[in-house]
C-alpha positions in Angstrom: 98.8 69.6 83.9 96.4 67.4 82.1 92.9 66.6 83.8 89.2 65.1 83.3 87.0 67.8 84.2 83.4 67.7 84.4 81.8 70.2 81.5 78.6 69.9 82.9 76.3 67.4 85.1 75.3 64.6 82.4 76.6 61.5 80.7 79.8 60.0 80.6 80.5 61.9 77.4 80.2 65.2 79.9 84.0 64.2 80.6 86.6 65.8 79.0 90.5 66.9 79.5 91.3 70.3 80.3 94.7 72.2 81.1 94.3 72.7 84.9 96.5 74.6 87.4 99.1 72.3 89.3 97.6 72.1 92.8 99.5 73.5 95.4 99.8 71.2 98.6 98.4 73.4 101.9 100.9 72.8 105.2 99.4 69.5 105.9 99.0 67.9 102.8 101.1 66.2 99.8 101.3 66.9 96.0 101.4 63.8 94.2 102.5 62.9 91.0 99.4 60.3 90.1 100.2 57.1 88.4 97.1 55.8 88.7 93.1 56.5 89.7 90.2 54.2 90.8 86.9 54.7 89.2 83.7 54.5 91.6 80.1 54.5 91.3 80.6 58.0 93.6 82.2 59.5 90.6 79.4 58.9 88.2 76.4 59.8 91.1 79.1 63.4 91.0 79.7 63.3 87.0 75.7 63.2 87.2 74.9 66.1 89.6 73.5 63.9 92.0 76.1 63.0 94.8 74.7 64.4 97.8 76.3 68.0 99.0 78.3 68.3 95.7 76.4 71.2 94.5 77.6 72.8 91.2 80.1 70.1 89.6 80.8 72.0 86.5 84.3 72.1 85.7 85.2 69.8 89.0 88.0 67.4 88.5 86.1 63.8 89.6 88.3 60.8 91.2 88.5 59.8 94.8 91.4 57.2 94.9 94.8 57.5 93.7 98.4 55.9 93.6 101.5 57.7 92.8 105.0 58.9 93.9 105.1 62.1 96.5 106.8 65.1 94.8 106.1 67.4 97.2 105.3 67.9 101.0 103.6 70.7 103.1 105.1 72.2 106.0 103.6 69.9 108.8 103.9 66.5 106.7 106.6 64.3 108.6 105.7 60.7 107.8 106.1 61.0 104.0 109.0 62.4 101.9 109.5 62.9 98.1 109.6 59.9 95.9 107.7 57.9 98.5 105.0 55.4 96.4 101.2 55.6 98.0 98.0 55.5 97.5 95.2 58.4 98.7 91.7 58.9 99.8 90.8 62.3 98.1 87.4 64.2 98.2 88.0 64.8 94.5 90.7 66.0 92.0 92.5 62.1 91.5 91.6 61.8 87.7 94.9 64.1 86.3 98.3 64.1 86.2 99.0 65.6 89.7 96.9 65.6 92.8 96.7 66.7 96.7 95.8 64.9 99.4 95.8 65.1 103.4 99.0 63.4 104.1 96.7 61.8 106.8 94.7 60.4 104.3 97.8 58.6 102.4 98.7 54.8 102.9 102.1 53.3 101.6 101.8 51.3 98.6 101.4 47.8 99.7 104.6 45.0 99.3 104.0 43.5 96.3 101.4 45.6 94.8 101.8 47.9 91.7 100.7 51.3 91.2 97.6 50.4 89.0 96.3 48.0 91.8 97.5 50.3 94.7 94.8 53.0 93.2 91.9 50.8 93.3 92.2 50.1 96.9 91.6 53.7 99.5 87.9 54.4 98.3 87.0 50.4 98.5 88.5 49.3 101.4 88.1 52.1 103.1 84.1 52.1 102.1 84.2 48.2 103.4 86.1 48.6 106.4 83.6 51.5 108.1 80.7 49.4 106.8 81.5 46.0 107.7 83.6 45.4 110.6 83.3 49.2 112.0 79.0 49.7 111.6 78.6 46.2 110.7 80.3 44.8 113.4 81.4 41.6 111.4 82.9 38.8 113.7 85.1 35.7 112.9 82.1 32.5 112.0 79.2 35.2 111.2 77.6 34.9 107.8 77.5 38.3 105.6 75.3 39.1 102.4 77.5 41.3 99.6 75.2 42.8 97.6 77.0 43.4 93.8 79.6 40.6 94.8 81.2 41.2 91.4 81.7 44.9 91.7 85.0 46.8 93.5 82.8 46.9 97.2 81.9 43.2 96.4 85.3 41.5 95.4 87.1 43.5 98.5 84.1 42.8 100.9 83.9 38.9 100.1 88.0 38.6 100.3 88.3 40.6 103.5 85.4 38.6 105.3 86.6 35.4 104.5 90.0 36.0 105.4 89.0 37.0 108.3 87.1 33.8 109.3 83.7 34.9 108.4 81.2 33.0 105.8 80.5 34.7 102.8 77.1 34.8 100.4 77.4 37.2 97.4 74.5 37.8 94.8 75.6 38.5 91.2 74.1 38.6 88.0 75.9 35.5 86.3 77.7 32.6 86.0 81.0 34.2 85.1 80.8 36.8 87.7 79.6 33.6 90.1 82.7 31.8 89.2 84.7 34.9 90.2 83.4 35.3 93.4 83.2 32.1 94.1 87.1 31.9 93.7 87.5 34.8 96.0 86.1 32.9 98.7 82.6 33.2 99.0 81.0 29.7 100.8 77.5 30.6 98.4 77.2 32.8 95.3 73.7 33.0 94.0 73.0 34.3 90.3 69.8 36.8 91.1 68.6 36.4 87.3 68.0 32.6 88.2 67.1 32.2 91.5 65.6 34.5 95.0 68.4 35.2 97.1 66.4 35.5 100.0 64.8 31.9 99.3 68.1 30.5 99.1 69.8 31.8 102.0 66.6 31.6 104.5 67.3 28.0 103.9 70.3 28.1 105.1 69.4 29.9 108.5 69.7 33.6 107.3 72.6 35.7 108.0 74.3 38.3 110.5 74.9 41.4 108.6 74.2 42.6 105.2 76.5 44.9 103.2 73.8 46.3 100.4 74.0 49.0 97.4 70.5 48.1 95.8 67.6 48.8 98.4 64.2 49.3 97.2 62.6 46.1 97.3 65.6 44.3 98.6 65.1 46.0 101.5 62.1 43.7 103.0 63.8 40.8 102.1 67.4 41.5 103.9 65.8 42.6 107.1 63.6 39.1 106.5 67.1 37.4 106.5 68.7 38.5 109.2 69.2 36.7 112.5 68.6 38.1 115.6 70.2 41.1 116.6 71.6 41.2 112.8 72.8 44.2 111.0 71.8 45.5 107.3 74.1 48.4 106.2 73.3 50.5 103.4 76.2 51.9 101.0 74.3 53.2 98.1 70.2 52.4 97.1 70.2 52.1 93.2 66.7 50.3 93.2 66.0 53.6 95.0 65.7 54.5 98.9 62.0 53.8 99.7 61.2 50.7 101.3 58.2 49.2 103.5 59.0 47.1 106.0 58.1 45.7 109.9 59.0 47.7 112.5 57.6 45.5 114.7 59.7 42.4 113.7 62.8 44.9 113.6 62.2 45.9 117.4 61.6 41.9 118.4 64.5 40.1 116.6 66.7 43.5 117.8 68.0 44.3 114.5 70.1 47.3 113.5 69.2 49.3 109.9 72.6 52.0 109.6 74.2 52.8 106.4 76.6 56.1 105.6 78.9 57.5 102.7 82.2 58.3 102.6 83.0 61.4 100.7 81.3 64.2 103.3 82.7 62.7 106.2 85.7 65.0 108.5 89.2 64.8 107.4 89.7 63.9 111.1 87.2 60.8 110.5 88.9 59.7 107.5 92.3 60.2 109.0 91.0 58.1 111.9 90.1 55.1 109.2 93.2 55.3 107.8 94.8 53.9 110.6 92.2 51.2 111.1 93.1 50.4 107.5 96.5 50.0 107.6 96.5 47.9 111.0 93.9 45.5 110.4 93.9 45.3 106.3 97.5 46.7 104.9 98.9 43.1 106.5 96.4 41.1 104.8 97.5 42.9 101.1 100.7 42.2 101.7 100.2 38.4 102.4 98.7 37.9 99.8 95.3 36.6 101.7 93.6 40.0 99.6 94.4 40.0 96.4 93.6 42.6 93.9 90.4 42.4 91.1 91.8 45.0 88.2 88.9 44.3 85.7 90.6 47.3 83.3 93.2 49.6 83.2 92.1 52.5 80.3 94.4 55.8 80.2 93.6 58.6 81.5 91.7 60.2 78.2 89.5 57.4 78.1 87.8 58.5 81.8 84.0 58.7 79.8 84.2 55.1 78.3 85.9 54.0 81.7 82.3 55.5 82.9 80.3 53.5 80.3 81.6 50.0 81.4 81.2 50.7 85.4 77.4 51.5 84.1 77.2 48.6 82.2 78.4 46.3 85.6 79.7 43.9 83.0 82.3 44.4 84.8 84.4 42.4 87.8 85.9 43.7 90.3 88.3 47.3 90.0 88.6 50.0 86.5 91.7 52.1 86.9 92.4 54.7 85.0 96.7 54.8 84.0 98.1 58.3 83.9 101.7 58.5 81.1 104.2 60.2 82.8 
């Protein structure tokens, strides 16, 4: 089968295709036939050598998120069954033309969404879900701060929180992106090239949890924001992880600093979410209260520039990368 396989930790241009083995689905998982694969900021921290635990990435297929058709089931799958449509959380392995998954870790494709968008949902949502209403602790008329509004997190975080009955403030970096998120239902968008977020929003009495991939010096100012007994949760520090703050006002206004990534977690954790997932968010897709964000779809040979614009975060909302076949 064809593949995008990493030559060597670097660049973007590190990715190239390869002829790989067809996988071969152990008793409790599922071969699919990919249609489609999300592309995260996980896969260029691995394409990079610098995803935590991922040791030597040389030759590893990148891609956690998929959406395809079932062609094949291990012994001890009974929910799914060839030619079934889904999407999949994967550890790795989704950009190519076939990929395995824990059938555990497998979602039906939601009603009314196509292949393309169904790919850019298990690694978000799932990411969101733990982060937000699971650590977070996000409840119906609390206020919550997404970080990167624009980006995949961001577009899925903003639409799940407001359609949930939460108020939604979003910092992005400009007035196109604004409008976006803005339209996704955010109650205040603030552009961080013109204005402090944290002077904005501690005029409006701060807020109860904050969903952030940026730390270093945004650090101070979220846990500054928060109301008491708020929550700041960390998905990713790309100002870097260091950060001075209070202790002191962190014990007295009881606040909660947690964060966590997805990719090491058990199979048993995962298949846990996955559940949560589909009862609390699957219903919401397929109303139509979540809509997806496909920024660009590029085939499956373009992976490195698909790399290029998710550095360049010029982009809003989800890049998917569309496998022929």
């Amino acid at each position: 089968m064809n593949a995008i396989i990493i030559r060597t930790p670097g660049g973007p241009e590190v990715l190239e295709a390869h002829a790989a083995a067809l996988p071969v689905p152990a008793a409790h998982e599922v071969l699919i036939r990919v249609a489609a694969a999300g592309v995260n900021r996980p896969d260029v921290l691995l394409r990079q050598g610098k995803y935590r635990g991922s040791g030597d990435v040389s030759g590893l297929i990148p891609g956690l998120e998929i959406a395809g058709t079932v062609v094949q089931c291990g012994a001890e799958v009974t929910r799914w069954h060839l030619g079934d449509a889904v999407c999949a959380l994967l550890a790795q392995g989704g950009y190519a033309e076939y990929a395995v998954a824990d059938a555990r870790h497998c979602l039906p494709v939601p009603a009314g969404w196509t292949l393309p968008e169904a790919a850019s949902l298990p690694e978000t949502v799932f990411t969101v879900w733990h982060n937000v209403f699971q650590r977070g602790q996000l409840q119906p008329d609390e206020t919550l701060l997404v970080h990167g509004g624009s980006s995949g997190i961001g577009v899925t975080a903003v639409q799940l929180a407001h359609a949930l009955g939460s108020r939604v403030a979003a910092t992005v970096g400009s007035p196109e992106k604004a409008a976006a998120v803005r339209a996704l239902g955010a109650d205040t968008v603030i552009n961080y090239k013109e204005a402090d977020f944290e002077a904005v929003l501690a005029g409006t009495g701060g807020v109860d949890v904050v969903l952030d991939m940026v730390g270093g010096d945004y650090t101070p100012k979220n846990l500054r924001l928060l109301r008491e007994d708020g929550r700041l949760v960390f998905i990713n520090a790309m100002r870097g992880g260091p950060a001075e703050f209070n202790a002191l006002d962190v014990m007295a206004r009881r606040l909660t600093i947690t964060g966590s990534t997805l990719r090491p977690r058990s199979a048993d954790f995962k298949a846990a979410l996955a559940l949560e997932v589909e009862r609390h968010v699957w219903p919401l897709l397929a109303s139509g209260a979540v809509r997806p964000v496909l920024h660009a779809t590029l085939p499956l040979a373009q992976a490195a520039e698909a790399h290029r614009l998710l550095e360049s975060s010029t982009h809003i909302g989800k890049i998917v990368l569309t496998v022929a076949g």
